[in-house]
DOMARBA-132521 format. One line per field, with one value per residue (C-alpha): x, y, z; residue in three letters. Coordinates in steps of 0.25 Angstrom, whole numbers, plus 5000, padded with zeros to 4 digits. Layout:
BEGIN
X (X:...)
Y (Y:...)
Z (Z:...)
resn (ALA:...)
//
This chain:
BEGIN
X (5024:5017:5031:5037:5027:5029:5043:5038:5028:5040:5048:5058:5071:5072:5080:5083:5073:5062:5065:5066:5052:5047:5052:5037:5030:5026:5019:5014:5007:5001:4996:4989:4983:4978:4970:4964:4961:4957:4951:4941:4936:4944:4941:4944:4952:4961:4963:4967:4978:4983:4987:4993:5003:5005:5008:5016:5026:5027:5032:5047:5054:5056:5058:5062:5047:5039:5032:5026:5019:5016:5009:5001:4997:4993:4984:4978:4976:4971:4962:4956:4954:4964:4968:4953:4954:4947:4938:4939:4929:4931:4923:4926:4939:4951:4956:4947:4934:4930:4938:4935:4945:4949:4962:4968:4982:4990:4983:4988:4983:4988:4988:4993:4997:4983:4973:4969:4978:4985:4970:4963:4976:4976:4960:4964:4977:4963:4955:4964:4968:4965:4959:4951:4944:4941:4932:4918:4907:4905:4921:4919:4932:4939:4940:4944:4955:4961:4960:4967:4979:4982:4979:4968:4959:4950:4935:4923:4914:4898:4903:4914:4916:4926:4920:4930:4925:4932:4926:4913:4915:4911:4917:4911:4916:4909:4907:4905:4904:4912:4902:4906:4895:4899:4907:4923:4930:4934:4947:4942:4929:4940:4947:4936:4930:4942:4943:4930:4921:4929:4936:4937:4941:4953:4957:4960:4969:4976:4979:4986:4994:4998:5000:5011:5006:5013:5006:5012:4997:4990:5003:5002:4988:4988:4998:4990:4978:4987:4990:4976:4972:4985:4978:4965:4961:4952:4959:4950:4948:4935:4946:4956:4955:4951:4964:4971:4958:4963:4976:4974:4966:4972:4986:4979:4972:4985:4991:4979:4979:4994:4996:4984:4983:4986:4999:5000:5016:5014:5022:5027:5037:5050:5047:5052:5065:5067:5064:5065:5073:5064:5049:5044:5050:5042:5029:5029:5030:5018:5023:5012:5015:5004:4999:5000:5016:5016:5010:5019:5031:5028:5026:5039:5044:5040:5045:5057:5059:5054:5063:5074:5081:5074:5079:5071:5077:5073:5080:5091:5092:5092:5087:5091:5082:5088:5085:5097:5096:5090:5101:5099:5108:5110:5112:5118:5128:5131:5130:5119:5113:5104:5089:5087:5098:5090:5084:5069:5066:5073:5067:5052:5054:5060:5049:5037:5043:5048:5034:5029:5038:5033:5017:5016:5013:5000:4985:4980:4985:4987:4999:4996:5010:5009:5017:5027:5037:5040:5055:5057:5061:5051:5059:5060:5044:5044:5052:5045:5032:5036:5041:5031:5023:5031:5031:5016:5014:5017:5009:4997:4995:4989:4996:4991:4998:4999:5006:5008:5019:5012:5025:5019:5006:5015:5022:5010:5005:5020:5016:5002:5007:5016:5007:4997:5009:5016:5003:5001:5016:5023:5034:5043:5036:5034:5050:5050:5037:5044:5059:5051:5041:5044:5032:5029:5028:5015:5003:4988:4981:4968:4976:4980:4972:4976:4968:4971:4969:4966:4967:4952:4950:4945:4951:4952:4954:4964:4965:4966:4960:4962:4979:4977:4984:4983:4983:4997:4999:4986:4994:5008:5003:5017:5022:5013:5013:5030:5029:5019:5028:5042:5033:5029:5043:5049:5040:5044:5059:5057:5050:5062)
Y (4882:4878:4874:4889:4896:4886:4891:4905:4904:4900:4910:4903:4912:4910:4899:4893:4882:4892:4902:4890:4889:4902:4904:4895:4904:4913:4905:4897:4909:4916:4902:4903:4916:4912:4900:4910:4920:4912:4897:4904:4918:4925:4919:4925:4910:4912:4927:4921:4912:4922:4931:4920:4917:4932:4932:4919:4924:4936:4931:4929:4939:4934:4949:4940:4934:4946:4950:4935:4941:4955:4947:4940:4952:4959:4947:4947:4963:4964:4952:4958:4971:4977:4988:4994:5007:5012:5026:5036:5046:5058:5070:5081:5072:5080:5090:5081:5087:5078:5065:5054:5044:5031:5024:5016:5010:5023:5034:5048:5059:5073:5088:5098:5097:5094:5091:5077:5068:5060:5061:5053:5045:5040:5039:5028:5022:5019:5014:5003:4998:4986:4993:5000:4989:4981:4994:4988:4999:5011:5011:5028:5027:5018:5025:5037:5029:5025:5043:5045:5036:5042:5057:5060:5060:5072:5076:5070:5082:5078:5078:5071:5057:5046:5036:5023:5013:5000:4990:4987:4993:5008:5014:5029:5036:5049:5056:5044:5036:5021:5014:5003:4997:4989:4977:4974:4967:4951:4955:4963:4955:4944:4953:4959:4945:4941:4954:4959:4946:4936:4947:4938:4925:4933:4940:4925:4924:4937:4932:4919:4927:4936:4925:4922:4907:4901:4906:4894:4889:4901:4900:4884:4884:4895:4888:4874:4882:4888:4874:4869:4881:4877:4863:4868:4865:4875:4874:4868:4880:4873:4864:4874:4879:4892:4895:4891:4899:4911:4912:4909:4921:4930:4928:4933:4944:4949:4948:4955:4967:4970:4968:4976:4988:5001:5008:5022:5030:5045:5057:5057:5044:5050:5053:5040:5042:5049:5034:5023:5015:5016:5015:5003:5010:5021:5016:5008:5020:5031:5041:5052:5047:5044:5029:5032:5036:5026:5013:5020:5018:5003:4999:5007:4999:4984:4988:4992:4978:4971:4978:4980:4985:4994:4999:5011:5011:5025:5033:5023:5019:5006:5008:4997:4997:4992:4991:5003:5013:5013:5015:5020:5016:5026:5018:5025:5032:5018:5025:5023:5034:5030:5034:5046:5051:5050:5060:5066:5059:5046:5048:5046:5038:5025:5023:5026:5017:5005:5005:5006:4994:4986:4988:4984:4970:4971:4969:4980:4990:5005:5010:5025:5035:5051:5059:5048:5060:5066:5072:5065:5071:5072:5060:5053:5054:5048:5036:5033:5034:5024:5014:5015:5011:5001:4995:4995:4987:4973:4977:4976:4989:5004:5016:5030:5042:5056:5067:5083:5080:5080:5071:5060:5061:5064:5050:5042:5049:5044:5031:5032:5037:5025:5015:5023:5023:5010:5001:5009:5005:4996:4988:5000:5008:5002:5001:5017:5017:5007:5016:5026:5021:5007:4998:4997:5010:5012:5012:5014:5027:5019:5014:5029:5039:5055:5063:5077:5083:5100:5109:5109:5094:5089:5076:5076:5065:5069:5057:5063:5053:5060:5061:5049:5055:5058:5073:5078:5088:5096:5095:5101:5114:5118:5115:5123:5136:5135:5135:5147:5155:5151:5157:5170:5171:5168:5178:5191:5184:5185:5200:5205)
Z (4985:4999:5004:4999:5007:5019:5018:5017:5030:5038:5035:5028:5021:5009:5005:4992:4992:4996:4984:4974:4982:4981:4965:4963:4973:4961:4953:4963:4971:4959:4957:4970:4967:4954:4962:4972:4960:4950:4955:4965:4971:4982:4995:5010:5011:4998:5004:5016:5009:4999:5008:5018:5006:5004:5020:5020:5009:5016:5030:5022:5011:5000:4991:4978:4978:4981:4968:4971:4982:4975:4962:4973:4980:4968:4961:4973:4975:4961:4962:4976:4969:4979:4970:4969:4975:4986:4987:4998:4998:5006:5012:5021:5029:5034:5022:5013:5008:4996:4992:4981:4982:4972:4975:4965:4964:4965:4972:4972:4980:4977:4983:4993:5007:5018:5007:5011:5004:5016:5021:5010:5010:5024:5022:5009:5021:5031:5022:5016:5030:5035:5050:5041:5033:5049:5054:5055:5051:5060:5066:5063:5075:5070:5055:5062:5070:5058:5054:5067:5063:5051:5056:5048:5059:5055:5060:5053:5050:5045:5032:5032:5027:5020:5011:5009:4997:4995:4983:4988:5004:5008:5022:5024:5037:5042:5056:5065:5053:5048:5040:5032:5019:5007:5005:5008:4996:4999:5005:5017:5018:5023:5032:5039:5041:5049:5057:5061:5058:5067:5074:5086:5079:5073:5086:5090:5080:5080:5094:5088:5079:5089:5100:5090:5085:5073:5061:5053:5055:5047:5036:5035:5034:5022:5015:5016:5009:4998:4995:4995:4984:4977:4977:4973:4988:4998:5011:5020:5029:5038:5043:5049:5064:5067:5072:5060:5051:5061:5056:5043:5042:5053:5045:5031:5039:5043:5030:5024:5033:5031:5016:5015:5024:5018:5020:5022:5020:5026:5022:5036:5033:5033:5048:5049:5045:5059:5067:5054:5064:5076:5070:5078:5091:5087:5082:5096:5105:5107:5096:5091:5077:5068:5066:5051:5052:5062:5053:5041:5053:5056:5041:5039:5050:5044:5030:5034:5041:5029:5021:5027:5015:5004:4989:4984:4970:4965:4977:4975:4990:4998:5012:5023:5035:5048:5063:5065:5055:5040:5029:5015:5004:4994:4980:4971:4980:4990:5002:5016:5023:5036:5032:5045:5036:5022:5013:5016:5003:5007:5021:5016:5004:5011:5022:5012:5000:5010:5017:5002:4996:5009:5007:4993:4996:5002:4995:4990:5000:5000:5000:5002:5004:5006:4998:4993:4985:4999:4999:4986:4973:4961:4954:4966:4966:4954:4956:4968:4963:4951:4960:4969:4957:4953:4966:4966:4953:4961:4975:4978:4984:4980:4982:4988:4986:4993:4986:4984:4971:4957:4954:4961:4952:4939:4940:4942:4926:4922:4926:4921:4908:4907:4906:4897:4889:4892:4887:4876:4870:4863:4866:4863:4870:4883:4884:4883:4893:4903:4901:4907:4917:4923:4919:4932:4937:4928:4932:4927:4926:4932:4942:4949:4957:4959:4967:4971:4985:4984:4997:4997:5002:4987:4983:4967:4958:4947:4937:4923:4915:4902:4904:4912:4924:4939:4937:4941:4930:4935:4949:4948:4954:4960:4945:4939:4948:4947:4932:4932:4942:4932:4919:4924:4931:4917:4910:4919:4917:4901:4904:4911)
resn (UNK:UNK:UNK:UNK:UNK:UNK:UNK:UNK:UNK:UNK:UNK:UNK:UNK:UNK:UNK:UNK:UNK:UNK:UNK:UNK:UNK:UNK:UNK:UNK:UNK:UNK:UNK:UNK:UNK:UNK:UNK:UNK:UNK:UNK:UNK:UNK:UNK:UNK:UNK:UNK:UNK:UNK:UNK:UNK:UNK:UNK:UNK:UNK:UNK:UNK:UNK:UNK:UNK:UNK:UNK:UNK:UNK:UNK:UNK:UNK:UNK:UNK:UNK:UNK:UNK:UNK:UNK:UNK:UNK:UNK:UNK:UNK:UNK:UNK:UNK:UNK:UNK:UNK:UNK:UNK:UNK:UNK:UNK:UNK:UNK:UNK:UNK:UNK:UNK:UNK:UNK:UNK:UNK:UNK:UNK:UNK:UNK:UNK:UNK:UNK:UNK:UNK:UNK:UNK:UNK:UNK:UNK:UNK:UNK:UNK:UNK:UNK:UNK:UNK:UNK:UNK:UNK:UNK:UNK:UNK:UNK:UNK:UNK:UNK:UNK:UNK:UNK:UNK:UNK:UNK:UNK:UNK:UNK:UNK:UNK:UNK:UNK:UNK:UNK:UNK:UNK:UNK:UNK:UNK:UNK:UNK:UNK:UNK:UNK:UNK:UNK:UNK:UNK:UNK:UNK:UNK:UNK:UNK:UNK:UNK:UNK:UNK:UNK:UNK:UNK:UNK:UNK:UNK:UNK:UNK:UNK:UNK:UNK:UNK:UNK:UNK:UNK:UNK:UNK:UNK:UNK:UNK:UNK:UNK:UNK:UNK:UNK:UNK:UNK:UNK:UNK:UNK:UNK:UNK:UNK:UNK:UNK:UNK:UNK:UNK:UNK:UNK:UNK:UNK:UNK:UNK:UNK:UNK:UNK:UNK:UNK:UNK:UNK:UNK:UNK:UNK:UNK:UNK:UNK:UNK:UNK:UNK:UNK:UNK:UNK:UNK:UNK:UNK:UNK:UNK:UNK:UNK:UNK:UNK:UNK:UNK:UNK:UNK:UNK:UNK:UNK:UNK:UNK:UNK:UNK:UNK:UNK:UNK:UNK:UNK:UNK:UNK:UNK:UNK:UNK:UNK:UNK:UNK:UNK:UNK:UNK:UNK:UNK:UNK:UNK:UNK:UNK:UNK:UNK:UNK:UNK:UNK:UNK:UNK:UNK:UNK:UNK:UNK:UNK:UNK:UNK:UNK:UNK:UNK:UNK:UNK:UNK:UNK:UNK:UNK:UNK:UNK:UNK:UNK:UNK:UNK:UNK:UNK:UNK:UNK:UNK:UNK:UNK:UNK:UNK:UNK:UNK:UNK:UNK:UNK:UNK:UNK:UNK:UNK:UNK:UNK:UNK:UNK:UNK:UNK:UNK:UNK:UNK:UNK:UNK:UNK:UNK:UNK:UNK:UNK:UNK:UNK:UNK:UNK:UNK:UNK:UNK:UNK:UNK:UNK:UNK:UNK:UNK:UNK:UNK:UNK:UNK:UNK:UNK:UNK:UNK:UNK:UNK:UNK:UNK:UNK:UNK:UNK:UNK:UNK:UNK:UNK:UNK:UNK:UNK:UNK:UNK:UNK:UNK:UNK:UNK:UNK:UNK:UNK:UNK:UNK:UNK:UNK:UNK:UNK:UNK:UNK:UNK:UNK:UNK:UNK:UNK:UNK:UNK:UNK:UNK:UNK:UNK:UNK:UNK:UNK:UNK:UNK:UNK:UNK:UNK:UNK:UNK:UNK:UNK:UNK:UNK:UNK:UNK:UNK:UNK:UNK:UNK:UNK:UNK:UNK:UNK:UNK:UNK:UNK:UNK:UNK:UNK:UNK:UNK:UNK:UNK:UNK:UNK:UNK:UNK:UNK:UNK:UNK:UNK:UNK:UNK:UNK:UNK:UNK:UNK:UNK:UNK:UNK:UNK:UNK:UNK:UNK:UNK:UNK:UNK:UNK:UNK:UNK:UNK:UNK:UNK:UNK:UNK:UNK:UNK:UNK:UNK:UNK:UNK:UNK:UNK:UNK:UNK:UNK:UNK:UNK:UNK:UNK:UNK:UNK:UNK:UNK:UNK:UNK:UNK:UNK:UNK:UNK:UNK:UNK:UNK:UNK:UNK:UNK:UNK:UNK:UNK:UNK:UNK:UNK)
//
């Protein structure tokens, strides 16, 4: 194993002896976990480790042994309690009067145009950023820094105020006011400790990583400790050098932050269909774009180069990202069209599911998207909806939803319904259930949260309880008033 992941830190392709290698990873891995899990308590060192093997791994592609790497991520993010939601509280913001907000695992929020959802949205995106968990208590400018960059920089009145619970922690922003009280969980204790308690310690070492010095140290050292938990063992940290402690910790700081920084997907995507091929030379020159659009633009930008090719199975389409121009491959019909030359519906679904696919393996992120079934046809909303489920099931990661369609709402009951159903069956049974719903398209009802946004800033929680549902058919206004409208037409038709 400790040679494999040697192997792995040094960027080694994928040869045969390596995957004969790596085929023992598995077991070998989840062995680890279980040592760390089971044989003693969490500590800020066995953190440190885990997520030097995550990052390590990750330096190479190796697509055939990434659900080694997802079961990893998602013992960890359910052992951390990373899928407990937060709760946003919010008076008297913007177009939001009074807001009581519980994530969970899937998050949907639900109304009409300008009634606060991309508000409260943006406001979740903040608060599960890692700039936002380094602000030290009182940084009222640097909260409303972070408003300016996603545009939701509105005027605090008296009354207003935004209260953000995590666990046991409490951040409450009013007029003039950051105040931070309560207790971080384990994980952020340990980040905040290398950031802000021995800020100038780590500045050093961020130099030495930027100064471009072989990191081979940090990855030797990391792997000599894995080996030393595999043995039993506690590495003997007292007798490392503060540069080597410094790398160590500046490596796994860096991993942390970026597998656990929330990801935000606007409606304004498919503006990048007009400069897909030219992002960097845009982002790097002073454009008056947003810096939402514009981290959506970079992320879009890295995944793309990660990817570099990318099937999305329910439009029936392959794109292939290059350098020159994107190309879209038409399945079923064989043929490539270049994407500025793609559908509306192509158009915004490619950058927000390729950015999606490529954010899933993180620890316990948020991956919040606004209005996900733009240009797309109701069965189109569907499918995406389900896989984007499906995908969900093997990442550690929670999902946020902005919407206007009821369809969106309706396909989460389907799945609801399924697994109410599905693990009340038999055998038989679940063959029909699974024939209709893929098994891992079904989610919990406890593990859902609707809320509906009116015209006059009330936020409303819309769970039904009783049906065991988020509420859509008590949404389909539009639906309703056009079958109306058809009745009372077909009764002057039948009086004529």
């Amino acid at each position: 194993m400790i040679q494999s992941l040697e192997l792995l830190a040094n960027g080694a392709a994928l040869s045969g002896a390596l995957s004969d290698a790596l085929a023992k990873l598995r077991s070998n891995l989840l062995s680890l976990v279980g040592i760390f899990l089971v044989g003693n308590p969490l500590s800020g060192q066995s953190l440190v480790l885990v997520a030097g093997v995550a990052q390590i791994i990750n330096k190479v592609k190796i697509l055939p042994y990434s659900s080694v790497i997802c079961e990893i991520i998602v013992i960890f993010a359910h052992k951390l309690n990373l899928f407990a939601q937060m709760r946003i509280v919010i008076h008297n913001f913007g177009p939001i009067k009074e807001a009581d907000i519980e994530t969970k695992r899937y998050t949907v929020f639900i109304g009409q145009t300008s009634t606060g959802k991309s508000v409260a949205a943006k406001l979740i995106s903040i608060a599960n950023g890692y700039d936002f968990m380094m602000l030290e208590d009182r940084d009222f400018k640097g909260f409303t820094s972070f408003l300016s960059e996603y545009s939701i920089d509105f005027p605090f009145y008296d009354d207003t105020e935004i209260c953000i619970y995590r666990k046991k922690a409490l951040w409450t922003i009013r007029k003039g006011l950051f105040k931070i009280e309560g207790e971080m969980d384990s994980f952020w204790k340990l980040v905040r400790s290398l950031e802000i308690d021995n800020r100038d310690y780590f500045l050093e070492a961020y130099k030495d990583v930027i100064g471009k010095k072989d990191d081979g140290e940090a990855s030797r050292l990391m792997i000599e400790g894995i080996a030393a938990r595999l043995q039993g063992k506690d590495l003997d940290w007292d007798s490392l050098t503060d540069f080597q402690k410094k790398m160590i910790y500046q490596t796994s700081k860096q991993s942390y932050a970026s597998n656990t920084n929330s990801v935000y997907i606007p409606a304004e995507r498919i503006l990048l269909s007009i400069f897909t091929n030219s992002i960097f030379s845009l982002l790097s020159k002073d454009m008056p774009i947003p810096e939402s659009i514009k981290r959506f633009g970079t992320l879009y930008g890295i995944a793309r180069d990660r990817s570099k090719d990318i099937a999305i199975d329910f439009m029936n389409i392959t794109v292939r990202f290059s350098k020159e121009q994107d190309t879209i491959h038409i399945d079923n019909e064989d043929v490539d069209i270049d994407f500025s030359h793609a559908s509306s519906g192509m158009q915004s679904i490619i950058p927000m599911w390729t950015v999606f696919c490529n954010s899933l393996y993180g620890f316990g992120r948020h991956i919040i998207i606004e209005e996900p079934e733009l240009n797309l046809f109701p069965t189109l909303q569907v499918q995406l909806v389900q896989r984007m489920v499906e995908k969900l099931k093997t990442a550690a990661a929670n999902l946020v939803i902005t919407t206007h369609s009821p369809y969106i709402l309706s396909v989460f009951d389907n799945l609801i319904y399924a697994k109410d159903v599905y693990d009340r069956a038999d055998d038989q049974h679940k063959e029909k259930v699974t024939a209709l719903v893929n098994a891992d398209a079904m989610i919990s009802f406890d593990d859902i949260a609707a809320y509906s946004f009116d015209d006059n800033g009330i936020v409303t929680y819309i769970n039904d309880a009783e049906t065991r549902s988020t509420g859509a058919y008590a949404l389909d206004i539009a639906s309703n008033e056009t079958a109306n409208v058809f009745n009372e037409l077909l009764a002057i038709d039948n009086e004529l």
